[in-house]
N, C-alpha and C positions, 0 to 999 in steps of 0.2 A: 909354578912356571907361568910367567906372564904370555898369555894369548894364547892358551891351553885348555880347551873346555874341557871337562869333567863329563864320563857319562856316570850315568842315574847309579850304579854300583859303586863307584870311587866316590859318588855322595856319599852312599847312605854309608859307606868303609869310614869313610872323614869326621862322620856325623856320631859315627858311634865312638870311635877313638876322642871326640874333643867330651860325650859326654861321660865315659869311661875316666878321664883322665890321664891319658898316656897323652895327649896332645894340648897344648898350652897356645890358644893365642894370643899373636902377640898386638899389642895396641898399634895403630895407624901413628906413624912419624909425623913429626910436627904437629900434633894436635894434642889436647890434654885431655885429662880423663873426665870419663861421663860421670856428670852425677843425674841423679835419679829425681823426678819433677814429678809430681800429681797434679795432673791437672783441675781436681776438683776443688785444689787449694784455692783462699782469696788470698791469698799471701799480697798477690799482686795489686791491693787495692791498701797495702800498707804503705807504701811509697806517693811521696810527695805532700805540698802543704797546700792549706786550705785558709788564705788570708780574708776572704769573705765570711766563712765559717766563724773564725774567729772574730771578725768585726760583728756577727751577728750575735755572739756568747757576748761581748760587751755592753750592749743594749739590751741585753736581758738582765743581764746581771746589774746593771744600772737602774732600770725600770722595776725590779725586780726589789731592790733595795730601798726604792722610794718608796714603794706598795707596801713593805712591812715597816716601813718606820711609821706611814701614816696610819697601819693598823694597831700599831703594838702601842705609841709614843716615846718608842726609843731609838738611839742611835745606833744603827745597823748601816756597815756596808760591805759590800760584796765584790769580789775580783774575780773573776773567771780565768782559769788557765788554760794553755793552748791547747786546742783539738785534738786527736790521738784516737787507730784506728787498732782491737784488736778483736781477738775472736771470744763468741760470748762465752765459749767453756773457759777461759781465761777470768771473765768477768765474773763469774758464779760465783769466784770467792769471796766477792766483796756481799755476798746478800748473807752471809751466814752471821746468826743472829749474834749480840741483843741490836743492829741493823733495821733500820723501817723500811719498806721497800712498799714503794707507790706503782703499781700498774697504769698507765694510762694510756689513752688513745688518741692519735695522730687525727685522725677522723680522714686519711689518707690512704684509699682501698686496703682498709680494713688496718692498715700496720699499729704498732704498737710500741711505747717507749715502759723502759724501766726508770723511777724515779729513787737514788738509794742517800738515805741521811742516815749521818752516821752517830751512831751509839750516843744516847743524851740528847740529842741537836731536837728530835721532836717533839718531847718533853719539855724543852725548854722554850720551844715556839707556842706550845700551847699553853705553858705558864703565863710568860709573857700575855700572848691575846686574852687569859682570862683576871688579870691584873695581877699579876706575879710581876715587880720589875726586879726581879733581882738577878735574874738571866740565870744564863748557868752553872752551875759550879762547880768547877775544875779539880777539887779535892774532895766532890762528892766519889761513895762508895760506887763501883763500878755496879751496870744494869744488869738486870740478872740473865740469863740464856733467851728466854722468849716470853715474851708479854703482850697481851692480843691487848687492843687499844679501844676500850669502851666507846659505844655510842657515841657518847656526846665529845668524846675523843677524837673521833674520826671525821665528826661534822666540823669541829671546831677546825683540824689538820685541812681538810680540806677546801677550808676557806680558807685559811694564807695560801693555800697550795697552790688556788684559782688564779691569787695576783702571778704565781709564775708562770702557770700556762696563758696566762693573757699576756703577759709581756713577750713569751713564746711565740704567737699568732702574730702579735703586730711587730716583730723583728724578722719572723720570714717571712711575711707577707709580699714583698716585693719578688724573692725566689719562689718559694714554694709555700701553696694555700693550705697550710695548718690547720685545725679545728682541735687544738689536743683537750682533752678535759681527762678528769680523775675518775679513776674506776674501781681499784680496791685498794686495801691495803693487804700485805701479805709477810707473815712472820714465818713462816714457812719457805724454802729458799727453792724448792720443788715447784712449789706451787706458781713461783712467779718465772719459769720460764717461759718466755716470748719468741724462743727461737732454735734452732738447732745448736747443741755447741759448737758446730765448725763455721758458724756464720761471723762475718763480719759485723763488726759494733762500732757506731763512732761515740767515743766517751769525751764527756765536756763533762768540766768540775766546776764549781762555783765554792769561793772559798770567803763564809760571812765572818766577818769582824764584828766588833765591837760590843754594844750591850749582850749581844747574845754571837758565840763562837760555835763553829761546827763546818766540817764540809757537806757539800750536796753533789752526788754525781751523773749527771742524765744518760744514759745507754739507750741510742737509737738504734734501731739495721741500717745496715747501710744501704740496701734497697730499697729505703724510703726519701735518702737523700740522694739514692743513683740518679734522676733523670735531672738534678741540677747539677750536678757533678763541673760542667765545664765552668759555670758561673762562679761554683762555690772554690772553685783552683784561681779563678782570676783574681787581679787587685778590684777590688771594691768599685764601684761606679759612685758616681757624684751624684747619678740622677734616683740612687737609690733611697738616698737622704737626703735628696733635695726638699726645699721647703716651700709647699706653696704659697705660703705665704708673701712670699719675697715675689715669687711670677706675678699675682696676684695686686699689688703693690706698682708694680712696672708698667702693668697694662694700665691702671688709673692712671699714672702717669703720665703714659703717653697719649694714653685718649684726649688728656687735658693740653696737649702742643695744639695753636693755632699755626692754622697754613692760609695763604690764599687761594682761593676759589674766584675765578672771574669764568665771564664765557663772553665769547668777543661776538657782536651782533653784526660784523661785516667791517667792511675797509673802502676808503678812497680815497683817489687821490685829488687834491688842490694846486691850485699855485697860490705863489705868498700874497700876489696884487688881490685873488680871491678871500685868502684867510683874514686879510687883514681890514676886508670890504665886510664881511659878515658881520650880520645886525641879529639884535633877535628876531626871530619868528622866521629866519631864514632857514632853507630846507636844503639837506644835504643827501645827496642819495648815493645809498650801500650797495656793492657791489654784489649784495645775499639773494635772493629767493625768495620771496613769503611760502613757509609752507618746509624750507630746509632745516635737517638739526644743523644747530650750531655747537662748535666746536667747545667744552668747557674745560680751563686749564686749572691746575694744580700745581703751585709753586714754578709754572713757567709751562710744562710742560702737560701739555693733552691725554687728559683720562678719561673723558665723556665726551656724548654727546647728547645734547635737549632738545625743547622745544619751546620756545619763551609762551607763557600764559599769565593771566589775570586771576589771581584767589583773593576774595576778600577786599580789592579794590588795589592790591599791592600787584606788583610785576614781579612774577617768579618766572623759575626755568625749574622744567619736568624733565629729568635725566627718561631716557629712552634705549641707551644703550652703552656700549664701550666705543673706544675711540676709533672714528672711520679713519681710515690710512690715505686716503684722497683728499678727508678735509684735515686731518692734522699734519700731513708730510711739508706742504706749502707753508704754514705757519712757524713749522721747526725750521723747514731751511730759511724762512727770512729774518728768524729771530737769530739765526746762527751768521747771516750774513753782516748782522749789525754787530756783532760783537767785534770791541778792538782788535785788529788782525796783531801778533807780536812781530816788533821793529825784528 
């Protein structure tokens, strides 16, 4: 009954009946049913795209493929596929062996990335770097469950591995200050968790072509790319690939534009019977001050002011300051006053 309080007895009567189940309630009208939310979930960090993210995976993967071709002398290239955010107990599948799995570090308060090439792909990188050009091959017998990667195995992997985290560094170096280097390798799939399973992962693939075939999958947290989050949702900026070279280029160029520079050492006036009576060695006297700056213009208009002096036997002018507003206002307005008014 609407506008009915209940006392504290017809609660606890109500309360036992709905758990009893002799009393059924019923759902609130016009609305739909509840569903059930955790909020410890990151679910909410699976939504939406990441077009900088991805511009960033192509400069790696470009950079990246230059570095092993110049290491190996073979034709290698690489595509990376789009970003994609899930949780790392999801991701564990992909480390279960014969899987290489590269630990390494962000050098970014402490975080940590998974590096996972898949079955043959390392093998075939280290052939290659130690003059194997015959890549991989596709009809070899499949690797066996787990095979721990010798010494000089590991040194070798980890020099091509360098060219990726260096291309790594200088592709997000404009978002986020990177330091990633290699740490172990891990055949064990226990051994290389970096995280909780319920945590969020952003997974970039990199997928190499040519002399040598294999994917590579990078798994970061994604609390190590959270504080750039709004950049990495944005489109791309211009001035993140800008090239200075080009800035660089423009300022020579403009250095090199002549302008003129005058500075006017006073004014007066004649009549023409006088102008046209003057001889040499005739003396005309300025309307200036000994002792005043003078006003110096720039393509018409007043940017300094001097002091005319003697160096070296030549007549220079010593800039002293920016332009006074009392000696350059009179010079604007008479040079504005000579201009042709329009009909």
């Amino acid at each position: 009954m609407a506008g009915v309080l209940l006392n504290p007895d017809e609660i606890n009567a109500l309360m036992s009946a709905i758990q009893d189940g002799r009393v059924t309630p019923e759902p609130p009208k016009g609305r739909g049913t509840a569903i059930a939310y955790d909020l410890t979930s990151q679910d909410r960090v699976i939504r939406g795209q990441m077009p900088t993210l991805d511009a960033i995976n192509e400069q790696i993967a470009s950079a990246f493929a230059m570095g092993m071709a110049g290491r190996t002398r073979l034709s290698i290239r690489v595509a990376c596929g789009p970003a994609s955010l899930l949780k790392f107990g999801d991701f564990n599948s992909l480390l279960s062996p014969p899987t290489t799995v590269c630990v390494m570090s962000l050098g970014n308060a402490g975080s940590q990335a998974l590096l996972v090439l898949e079955p043959g792909l390392a093998d075939a990188m280290i052939a290659a770097a130690l003059g194997d050009k015959r890549g991989r091959d596709e009809n070899a017998a499949p690797a066996e469950a787990r095979r721990e990667l010798t010494n000089v195995e590991r040194k070798v992997l980890t020099r091509l591995l360098t060219v990726f985290t260096d291309a790594m560094q200088a592709a997000w170096a404009p978002v986020l200050a990177f330091r990633p280097e290699i740490n172990r390798f891990e055949s064990d799939p226990r051994l290389a968790a970096i995280a909780p399973v319920n945590e969020a992962a952003v997974l970039c693939s990199y997928e190499i072509d040519g002399a040598l075939k294999g994917l590579m999958q990078l798994a970061m947290p994604y609390t190590a790319i959270e504080p750039a989050k709004k950049a990495l949702m944005s489109p791309p900026q211009m001035h993140h690939t800008a090239d200075s070279r080009f800035a660089h280029r423009l300022e020579e160029e403009i250095n090199q534009v002549e302008v003129e520079l005058r500075a006017v050492l006073g004014k007066t006036k004649v009549s023409l019977r006088k102008l046209l009576d003057l001889e040499p060695g005739d003396v005309l006297t300025l309307g200036t001050s000994e002792g005043v700056s003078l006003p110096v213009f720039v393509e018409g208009r007043a940017k300094f002011t001097g002091q005319p002096k003697v160096v070296g036997g030549s007549l220079s002018l010593q800039i002293d300051r920016g332009p006074c507003e009392e000696i350059r206002r009179p010079f604007e307005q008479e040079s504005e006053e000579k201009k042709p008014q329009a009909a």
